[in-house]
N, C-alpha and C positions, 0 to 999 in steps of 0.2 A: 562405470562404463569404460569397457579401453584399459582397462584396469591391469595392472603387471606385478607381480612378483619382484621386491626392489632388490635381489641379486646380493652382492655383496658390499653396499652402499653402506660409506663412510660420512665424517664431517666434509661439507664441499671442500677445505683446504688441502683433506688428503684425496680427494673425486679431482681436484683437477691436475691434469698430467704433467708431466715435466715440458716446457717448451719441446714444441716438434722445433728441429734443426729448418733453420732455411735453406734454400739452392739459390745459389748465384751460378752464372756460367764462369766455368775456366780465367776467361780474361774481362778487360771491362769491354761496355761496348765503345765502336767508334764515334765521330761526329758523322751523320749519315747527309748526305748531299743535301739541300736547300730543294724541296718541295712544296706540294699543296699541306696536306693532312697525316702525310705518315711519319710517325714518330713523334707527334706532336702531344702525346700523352690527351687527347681529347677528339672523338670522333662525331660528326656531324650524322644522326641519323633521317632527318627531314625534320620534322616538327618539334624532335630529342635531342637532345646532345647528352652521351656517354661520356661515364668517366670510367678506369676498371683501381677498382680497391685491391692493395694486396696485402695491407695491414687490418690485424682481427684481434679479435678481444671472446676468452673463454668465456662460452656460457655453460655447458653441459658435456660432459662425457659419458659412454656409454660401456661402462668396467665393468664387463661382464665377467672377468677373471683376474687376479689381481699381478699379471702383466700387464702392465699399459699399454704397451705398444698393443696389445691385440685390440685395443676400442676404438671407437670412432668418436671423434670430438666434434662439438659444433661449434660455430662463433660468431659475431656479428662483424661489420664492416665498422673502421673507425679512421678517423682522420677525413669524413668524408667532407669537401668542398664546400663554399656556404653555396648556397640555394639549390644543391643537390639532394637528392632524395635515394632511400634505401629501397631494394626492391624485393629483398628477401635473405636469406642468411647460409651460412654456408658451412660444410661438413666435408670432411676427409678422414680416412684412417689413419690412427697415432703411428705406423710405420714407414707413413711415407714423408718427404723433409714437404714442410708447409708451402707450397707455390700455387696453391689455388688465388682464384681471382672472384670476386664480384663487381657487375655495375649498376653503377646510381647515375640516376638522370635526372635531368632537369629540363622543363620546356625551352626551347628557344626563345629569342624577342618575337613581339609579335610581326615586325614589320616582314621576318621569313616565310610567315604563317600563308602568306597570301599564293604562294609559289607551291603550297601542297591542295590538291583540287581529291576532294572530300566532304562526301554528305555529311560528318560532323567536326564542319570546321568552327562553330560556335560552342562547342565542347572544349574544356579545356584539357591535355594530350595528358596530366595522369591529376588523382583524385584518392583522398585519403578513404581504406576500406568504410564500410558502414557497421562491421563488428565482425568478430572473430569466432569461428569454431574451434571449440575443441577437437582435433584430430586423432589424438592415442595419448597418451601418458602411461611413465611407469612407473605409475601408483597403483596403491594395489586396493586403493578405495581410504583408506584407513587415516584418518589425518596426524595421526604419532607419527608416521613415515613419509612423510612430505619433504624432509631432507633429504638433498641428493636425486630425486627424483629429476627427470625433463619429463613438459609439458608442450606438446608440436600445434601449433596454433594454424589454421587455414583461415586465409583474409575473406570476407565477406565481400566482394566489388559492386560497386553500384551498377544499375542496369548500364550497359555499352560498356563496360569496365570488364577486366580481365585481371589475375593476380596472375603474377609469374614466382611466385617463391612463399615458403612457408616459413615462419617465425616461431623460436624456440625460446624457453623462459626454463627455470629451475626453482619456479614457484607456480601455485595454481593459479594467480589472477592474471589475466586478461593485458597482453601488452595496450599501449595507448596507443590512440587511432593515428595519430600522428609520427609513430616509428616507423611507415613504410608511405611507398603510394601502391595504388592499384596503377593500368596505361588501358586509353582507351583504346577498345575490341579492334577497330582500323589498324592501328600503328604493333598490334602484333602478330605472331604465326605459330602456327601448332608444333609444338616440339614434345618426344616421345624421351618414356625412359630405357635407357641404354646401360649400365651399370650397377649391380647390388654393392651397397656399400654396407646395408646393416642390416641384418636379419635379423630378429625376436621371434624363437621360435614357439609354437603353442605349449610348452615345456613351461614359459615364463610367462608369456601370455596369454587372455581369454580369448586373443585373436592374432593369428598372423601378421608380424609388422613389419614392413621391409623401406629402405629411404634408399633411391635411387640416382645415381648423376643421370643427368638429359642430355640431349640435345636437338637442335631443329631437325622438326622431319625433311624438311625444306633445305638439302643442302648440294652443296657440287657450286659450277661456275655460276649458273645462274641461280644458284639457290641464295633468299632473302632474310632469311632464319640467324638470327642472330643470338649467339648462347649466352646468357645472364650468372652463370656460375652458379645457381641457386641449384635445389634438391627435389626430388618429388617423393612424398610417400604415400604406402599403397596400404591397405590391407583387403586378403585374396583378389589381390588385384591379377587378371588374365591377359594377355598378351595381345594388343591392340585394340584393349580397352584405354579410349579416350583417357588424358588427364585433367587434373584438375586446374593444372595450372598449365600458361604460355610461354613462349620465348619473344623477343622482339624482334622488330621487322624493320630494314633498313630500306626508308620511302626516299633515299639521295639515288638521285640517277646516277650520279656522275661516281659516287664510290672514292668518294675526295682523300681515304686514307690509305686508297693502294699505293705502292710505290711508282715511283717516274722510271725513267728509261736510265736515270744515271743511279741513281738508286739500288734499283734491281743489280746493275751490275757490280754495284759497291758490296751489296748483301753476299752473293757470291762469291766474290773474293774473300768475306770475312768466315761465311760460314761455309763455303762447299767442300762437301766432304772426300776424303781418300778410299777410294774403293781396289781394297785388295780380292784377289784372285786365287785360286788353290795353289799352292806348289807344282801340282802334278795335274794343275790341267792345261787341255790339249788345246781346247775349242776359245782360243782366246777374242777380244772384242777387235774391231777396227773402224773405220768413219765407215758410210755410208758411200763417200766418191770416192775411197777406195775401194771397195767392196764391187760399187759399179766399173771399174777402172780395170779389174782385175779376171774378168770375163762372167760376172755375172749377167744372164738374158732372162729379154722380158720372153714369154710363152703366150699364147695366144689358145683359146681352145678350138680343136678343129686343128692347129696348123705344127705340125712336130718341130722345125724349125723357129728357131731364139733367135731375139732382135738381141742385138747391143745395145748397152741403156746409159745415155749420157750422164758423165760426173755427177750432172746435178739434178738427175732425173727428169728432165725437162722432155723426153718424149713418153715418159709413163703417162697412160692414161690418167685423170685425175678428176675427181669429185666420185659422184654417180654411189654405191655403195659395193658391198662383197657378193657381187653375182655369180663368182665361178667366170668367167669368161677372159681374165687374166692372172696371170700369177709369173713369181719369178723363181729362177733356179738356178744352179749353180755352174758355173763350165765342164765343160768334159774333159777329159783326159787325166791327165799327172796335174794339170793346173786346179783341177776340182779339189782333193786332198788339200794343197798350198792354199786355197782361199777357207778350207775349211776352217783352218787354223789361223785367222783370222790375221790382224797387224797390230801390235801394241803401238809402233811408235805413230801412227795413224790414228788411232783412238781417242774418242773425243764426249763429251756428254752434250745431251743434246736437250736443250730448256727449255720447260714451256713455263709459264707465269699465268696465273688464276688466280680470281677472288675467291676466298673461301670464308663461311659462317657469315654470310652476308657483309663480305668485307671489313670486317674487323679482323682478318686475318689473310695471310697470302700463300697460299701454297705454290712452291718453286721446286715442278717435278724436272727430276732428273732421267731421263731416257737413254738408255746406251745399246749398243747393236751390238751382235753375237752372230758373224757369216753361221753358225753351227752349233746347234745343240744339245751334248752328245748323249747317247744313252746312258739309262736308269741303273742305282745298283740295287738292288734288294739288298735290303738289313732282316735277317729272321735271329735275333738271340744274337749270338755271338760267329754267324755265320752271313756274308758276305757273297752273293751271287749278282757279280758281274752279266746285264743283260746284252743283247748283241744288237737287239734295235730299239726295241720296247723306250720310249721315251727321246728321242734320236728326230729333230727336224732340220732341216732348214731356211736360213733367220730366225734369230730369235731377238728381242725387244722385252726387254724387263727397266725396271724402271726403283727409285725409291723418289720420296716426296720430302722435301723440307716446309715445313709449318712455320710461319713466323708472325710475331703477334704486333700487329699493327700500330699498336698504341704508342710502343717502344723498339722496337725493330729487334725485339727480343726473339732469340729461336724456343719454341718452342715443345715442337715434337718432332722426330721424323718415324713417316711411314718405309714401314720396308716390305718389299710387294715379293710374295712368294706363290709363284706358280698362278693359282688359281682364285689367291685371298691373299692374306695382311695382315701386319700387327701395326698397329701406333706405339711406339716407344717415349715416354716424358725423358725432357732434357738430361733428368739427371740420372736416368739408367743406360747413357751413351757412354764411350768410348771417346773421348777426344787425342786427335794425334799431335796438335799441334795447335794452339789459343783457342777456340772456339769452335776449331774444325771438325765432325767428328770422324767416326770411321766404318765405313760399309763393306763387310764380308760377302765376296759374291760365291755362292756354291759352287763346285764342283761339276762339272760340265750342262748343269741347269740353268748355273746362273741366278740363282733365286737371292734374295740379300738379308742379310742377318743382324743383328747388333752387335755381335759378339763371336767370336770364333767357338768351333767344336761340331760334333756329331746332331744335326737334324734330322726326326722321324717324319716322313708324311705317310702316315698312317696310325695305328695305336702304338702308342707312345709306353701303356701300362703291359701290353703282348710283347712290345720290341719287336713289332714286324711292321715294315715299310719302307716307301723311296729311302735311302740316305741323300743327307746333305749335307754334306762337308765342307768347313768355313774357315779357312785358316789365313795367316799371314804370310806373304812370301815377297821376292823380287818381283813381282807383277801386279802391278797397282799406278790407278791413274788418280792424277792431284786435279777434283771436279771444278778446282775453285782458278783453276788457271786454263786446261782443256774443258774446254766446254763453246758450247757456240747456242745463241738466243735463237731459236727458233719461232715462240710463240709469245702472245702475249693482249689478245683478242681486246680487252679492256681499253690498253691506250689505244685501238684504234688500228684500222688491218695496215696506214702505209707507216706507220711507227716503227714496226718487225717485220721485216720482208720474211715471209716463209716460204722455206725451199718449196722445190716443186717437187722431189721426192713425197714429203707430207702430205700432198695432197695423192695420192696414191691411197685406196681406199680397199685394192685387193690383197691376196696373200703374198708374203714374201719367202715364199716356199711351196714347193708341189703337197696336194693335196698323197698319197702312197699308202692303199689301205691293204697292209697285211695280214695275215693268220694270227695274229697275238697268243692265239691259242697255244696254238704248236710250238712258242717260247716256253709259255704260262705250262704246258703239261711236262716241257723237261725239268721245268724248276722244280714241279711241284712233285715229280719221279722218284729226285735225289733227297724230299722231305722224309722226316719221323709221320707216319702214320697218324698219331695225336694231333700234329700242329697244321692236318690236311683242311679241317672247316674255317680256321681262322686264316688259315693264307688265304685261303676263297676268298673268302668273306674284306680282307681286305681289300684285292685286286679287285674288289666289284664295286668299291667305294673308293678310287682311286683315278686321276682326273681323265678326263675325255682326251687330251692329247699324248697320253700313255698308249693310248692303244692303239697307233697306226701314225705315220707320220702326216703331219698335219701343218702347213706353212702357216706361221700366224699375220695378223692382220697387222699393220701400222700403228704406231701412237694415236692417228687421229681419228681412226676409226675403233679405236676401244671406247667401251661406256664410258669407264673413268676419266676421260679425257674432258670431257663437261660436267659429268657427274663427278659425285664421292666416289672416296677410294672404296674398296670391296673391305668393309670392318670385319675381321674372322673376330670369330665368337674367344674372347680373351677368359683363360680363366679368371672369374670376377674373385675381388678379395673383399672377403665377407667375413663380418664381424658377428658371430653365431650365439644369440644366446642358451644355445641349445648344448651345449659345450660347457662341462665341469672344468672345476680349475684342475684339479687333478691331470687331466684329460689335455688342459692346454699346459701345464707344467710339462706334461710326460710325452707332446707332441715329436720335439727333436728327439730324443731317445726312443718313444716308438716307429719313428719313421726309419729311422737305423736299423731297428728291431724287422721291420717289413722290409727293409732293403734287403736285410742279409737273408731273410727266409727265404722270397721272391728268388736273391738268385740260388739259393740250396734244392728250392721248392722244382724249382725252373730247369738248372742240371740237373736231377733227379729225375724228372717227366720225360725230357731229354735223351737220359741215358735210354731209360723205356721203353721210349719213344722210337728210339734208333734199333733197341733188340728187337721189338713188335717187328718191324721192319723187315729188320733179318729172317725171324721167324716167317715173316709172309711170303720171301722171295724163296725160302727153301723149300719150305712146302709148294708154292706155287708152282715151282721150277721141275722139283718132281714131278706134280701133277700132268705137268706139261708134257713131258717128257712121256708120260704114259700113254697123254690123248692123242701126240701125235703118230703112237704105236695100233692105236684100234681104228679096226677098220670100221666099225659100227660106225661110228662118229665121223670117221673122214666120208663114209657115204651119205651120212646125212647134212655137212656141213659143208664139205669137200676141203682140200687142202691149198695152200699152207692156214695151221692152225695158229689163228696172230692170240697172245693175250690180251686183255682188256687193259685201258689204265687202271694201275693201283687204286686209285682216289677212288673208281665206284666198286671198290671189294671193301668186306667184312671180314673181321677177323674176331675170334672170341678166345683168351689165352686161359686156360683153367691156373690153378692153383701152385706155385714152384714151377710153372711153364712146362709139367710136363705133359700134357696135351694138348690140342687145337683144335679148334673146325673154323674151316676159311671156306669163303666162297669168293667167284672172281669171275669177271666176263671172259669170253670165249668168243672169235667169230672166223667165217670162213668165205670163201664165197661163196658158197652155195645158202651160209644163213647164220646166225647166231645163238648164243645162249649165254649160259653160267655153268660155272665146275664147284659141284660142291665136296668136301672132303672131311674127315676127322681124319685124324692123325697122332701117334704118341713121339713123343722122344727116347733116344738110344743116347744114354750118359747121364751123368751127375750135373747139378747144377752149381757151379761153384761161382766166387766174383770175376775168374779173368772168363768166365764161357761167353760174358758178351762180347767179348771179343775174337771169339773163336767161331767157327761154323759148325750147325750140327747136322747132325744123321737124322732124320725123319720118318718112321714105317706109317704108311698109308693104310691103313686098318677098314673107311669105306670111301670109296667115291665114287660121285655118277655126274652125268651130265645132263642138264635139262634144255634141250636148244628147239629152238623157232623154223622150222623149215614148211616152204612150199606145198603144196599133198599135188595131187595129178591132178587137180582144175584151178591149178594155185590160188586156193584155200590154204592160209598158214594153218601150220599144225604145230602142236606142242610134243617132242617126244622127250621120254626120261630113259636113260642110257646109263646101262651101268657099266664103269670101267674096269672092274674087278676081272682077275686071270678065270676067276669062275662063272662070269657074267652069262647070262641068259643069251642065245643069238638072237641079231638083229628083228629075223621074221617073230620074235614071241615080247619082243619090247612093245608095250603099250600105248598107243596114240591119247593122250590124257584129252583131245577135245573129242575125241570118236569114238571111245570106248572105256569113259569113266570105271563103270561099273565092273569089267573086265580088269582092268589095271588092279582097283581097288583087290579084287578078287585072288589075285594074282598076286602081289604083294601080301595078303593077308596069308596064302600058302607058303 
């Protein structure tokens, strides 16, 4: 049952990997100010007390190829505390440096017990399983191959019990009941899996097997979801099906391990990060009471005239939500441009402080203003179209998050918030500029923030067509760990943090301006290759809501994530494939070379094509033109002037060596519309420099099939030939009044 194909399984001394590297940060940490619970390496969950493990011991790897780094290792917790308990075991990929974490808990004294008001307070808070399932094995049944094998064990919980994690062996029997506890059903909360860490594909096994990282469903400021560091696995598991296992649930009101007020600020100073700016961008950042100081007005709906809006915002309307009935905008004249571009030496970041994963953890976002947001570039291939509004508001508010883990006031991750979503980045794929600090690239007149400098796609990344974002180092960068000002911080208490009165402003900080986006969207798409027409569509349609008209956005405190979780974009997940020869993973970096260099051979190649189809369509078209606006058949039935259609809804069909055509293309008039259809040959030779030459064209047939009015306007269809020998008007066929006649008539 469960049963696997053992792979390429050696003696366990050669199955287990070489140590994964550890991550320390940069420098060491500080002594962090004298508080309740933060940093005190021990967290008070109400009727629990946490401890987080970060030393492990190998039990099993998963060598699906004989690179190590490509497998995923499992391990148990060790060096655990006396009267602490294990709660389930833990896995990472052999490429990443080992920093995961486990917690073991142990009950409280009982005299705390009394303080948590619960139907099962005469239940004791965890309980050793009552026995184990077997979950999957990759055994292939056969007991000669039991070496090297793992064996994924699910805890059995007694009624009101819950397991949160599953135990792995490298033998078939059955861990002892005593190597984990279960926690009673009260004291935990539902957490989902979010991460593929190991796939076994049906290639090796009789069933789909995949081991996922979790985490609480239950998160953001007020969420009580506490993450246990343990795994979930699935087989055909569907996507918001239930799991089998919990996270826990932090029952302390008071959240005794967030940091204090002195704290907070200490954290800051050690870890807040330098955010650089483009070189060449325009729309730089500035405080907030500059910004108001500098003739920014409030608007009112209904009233064309702008209030002046105090330093500190204090006569902005505030609470209430985003009804449209206020918004702000920018001053008029030559002073509008001068605020657009924002004030560096005014520039400030602006903090809010929240519990995050049920307070074992603090997230310390960082908020900073942008008077101006400037327009988008288009990236298609190795082409660059600068847009003129497309992407363009005013105010803008972007943000990144620092994570830091409470047990030890260790930084942990920071989120970087791009446009619409986000990535979580771990400590050690940062950038530090200076001890622990690290470093935040903001894009190119977006403003979005990065880990790293270079070229970002928002859109397909594998077409090369989308927003750019550009992330580089320059002289324009603010130090967040000294310019910054606390803003928020809801936990200690609202008279702790005075929060400006700007924040509480709940409407936009910027005019709602809804333009034609089209009538950008159709010259871009003019000067495209013909080929690359459905894919630039098809991006622009999948491309965010505030692209397409300018759009003031809303405040820090009226974004979801401002209580809530950050917005998790979907990360390419790293996945350990059993489905994957060695061959296959030997020959990965060199085929990926191999696809680079095709992609881009493949790419200019379609390209070049792409750019002649092109040519070919505007010369032919251009003729055509040229003819229909000569007959009069046509301009009596259409009237004049004769506009062409856009390119994008014409068809073009190129025979063999390009020396002939048939195009068709819209047509309209005022009087009515249609389509021009034509075959056509070419005059010359086709050599390699003719794509860059223009050719001679003879029109051999064309007609027109256009849409017009009749005398009780009843549209009619008529077909029009343009030819110097064409039929007159009075003998052209009305195709909805006299089928049979046309047909007739054509046939002669």
């Amino acid at each position: 049952m469960f049963g696997c194909k053992c792979f390429y399984w050696k003696r366990m001394d050669e199955l287990a990997p070489t140590e994964p590297e550890t991550f320390s940060l940069p420098a060491p940490l500080p002594q962090w100010p004298q508080g309740q619970g933060f940093a005190s390496g021990k967290i008070n969950l109400g009727e629990l007390e946490v401890v987080k493990i970060s030393r492990f011991e190998f039990i099993w790897s998963s060598n699906f190829s004989q690179d190590k780094k490509k497998g995923v290792t499992f391990y148990k917790p060790v060096e655990i505390p006396d009267g602490f308990h294990s709660l389930g075991h833990y896995c990472q990929s052999n490429d990443e440096p080992l920093r995961g974490f486990l917690l073991v808990a142990r009950e409280k004294p009982s005299e705390s017990e009394v303080t948590h008001l619960s139907t099962c307070v005469a239940s004791p808070a965890l309980s050793e399983p009552l026995d184990y399932t077997l979950f999957w094995s990759s055994n292939d049944g056969s007991e000669e191959s039991l070496e090297g094998c793992g064996f994924f064990w699910l805890p059995q919980p007694p009624e009101g019990y819950k397991s949160l994690g599953y135990l792995v062996t490298n033998t078939p029997r059955k861990p002892k009941l005593d190597e984990m506890r279960c926690v009673r059903a009260d004291l935990t909360d539902k957490c989902e899996s979010y991460r593929v860490i190991l796939n076994v594909s049906a290639r090796f096994s009789e069933f789909p097997f995949q081991v996922w990282s979790t985490r609480p469903s239950h998160r953001g400021m007020l969420g009580r979801g506490v993450s246990v560091g343990t795994f979930s696995c699935s087989i055909c598991w569907t996507p918001g099906q239930e799991l089998s296992i919990a996270c826990l649930k932090n029952m302390d009101p008071m959240l005794h391990a967030m940091p204090n007020c002195d704290q907070i600020h200490a954290l800051i100073n050690h870890y807040g990060p330098t955010v650089f700016f483009h070189p060449d961008e325009i729309y730089l950042p500035s405080s907030v009471s500059w910004f108001f100081m500098n003739g920014a007005l409030l608007f009112r709906k209904g009233n064309s005239i702008g209030e002046c809006i105090d330093p500190d915002g204090s006569n902005l309307p505030s609470g209430g939500k985003n009804d449209g009935e206020f918004w702000i905008d920018l001053p008029s004249g030559d002073q509008k441009n001068n605020v657009k571009q924002g004030n560096m030496r005014s520039a400030k970041l602006y903090v809010h402080v929240k519990p995050a994963l049920g307070g074992t953890f603090t997230d310390i976002v960082f908020w900073i203003f942008c008077p101006f947001n400037g327009p988008a570039t288009l990236k298609i291939g190795l082409m660059n179209i600068a847009l003129s509004k497309i992407g363009q508001h005013v105010g803008d508010w972007e943000h990144f998050t620092l994570r830091i883990c409470n047990f030890t006031g260790e930084l942990w991750s920071i989120y970087f918030s791009q446009h619409s979503g986000g990535v979580w980045v771990n400590a050690y794929d940062l950038e530090y500029i200076q001890g622990n600090k690290a470093i935040v690239y903001s894009s190119k007149s977006g403003h979005a923030s990065f880990p790293h400098p270079g070229t970002y796609i928002q859109g397909s990344t594998k077409l090369g067509i989308g927003i750019r974002n550009d992330a580089a180092t320059s002289n324009f960068y603010i130090d967040s760990s000294t310019h910054y000002e606390l803003v928020a911080a809801e936990y200690l208490g609202h008279e702790v943090v005075a929060e400006p009165g700007w924040l509480q402003f709940m409407r936009k900080w910027g005019p709602s301006i809804v333009y034609d986006s089209k009538t950008e969207l159709e010259r871009i798409i003019n000067i495209l290759p013909m080929m690359l027409r459905f894919s630039v569509e098809n991006i622009f349609a999948k491309l965010p809501v505030e692209l397409c008209g300018e759009e003031g956005p809303t405040g820090p405190k009226e974004k979801n994530n401002w209580v809530g979780d950050e917005r998790w974009s979907s990360p390419s997940s790293k996945v350990s494939s059993a489905g994957n020869s060695v061959n296959e993973e030997k020959s990965k970096p060199l085929a990926s070379k191999a696809v680079s260099l095709v992609l881009i051979t493949v790419t200019g190649g379609v390209a070049l094509s792409a750019l002649d189809d092109l040519s070919i369509y505007y010369g032919c078209s251009s003729k055509a033109m040229e003819k229909a606006s000569k007959n009069q058949a046509i301009i009596d039935a259409i009237g004049e002037p004769i506009k062409k259609g856009p390119w994008y809804d014409a068809s073009l069909a190129v025979a063999h060596k390009r020396q002939s055509v048939s195009c068709t293309f819209p047509v309209s008039g005022p009087q009515g519309s249609g389509v021009l259809q034509l075959k056509a040959v070419r005059n010359g030779d086709d050599n390699w420099y003719t794509y860059f030459l223009p050719r001679d064209w003879e029109i051999l047939i064309m007609e027109a099939l256009v849409h017009v009015p009749g005398n009780e306007e009843k549209r009619q269809t008529l077909r029009i030939s343009l030819l110097e020998n064409a039929p007159s008007p009075s003998s052209t066929a009305c195709t909805e009044c006299r089928p049979q006649q046309s047909e007739n008539q054509e046939k002669k």
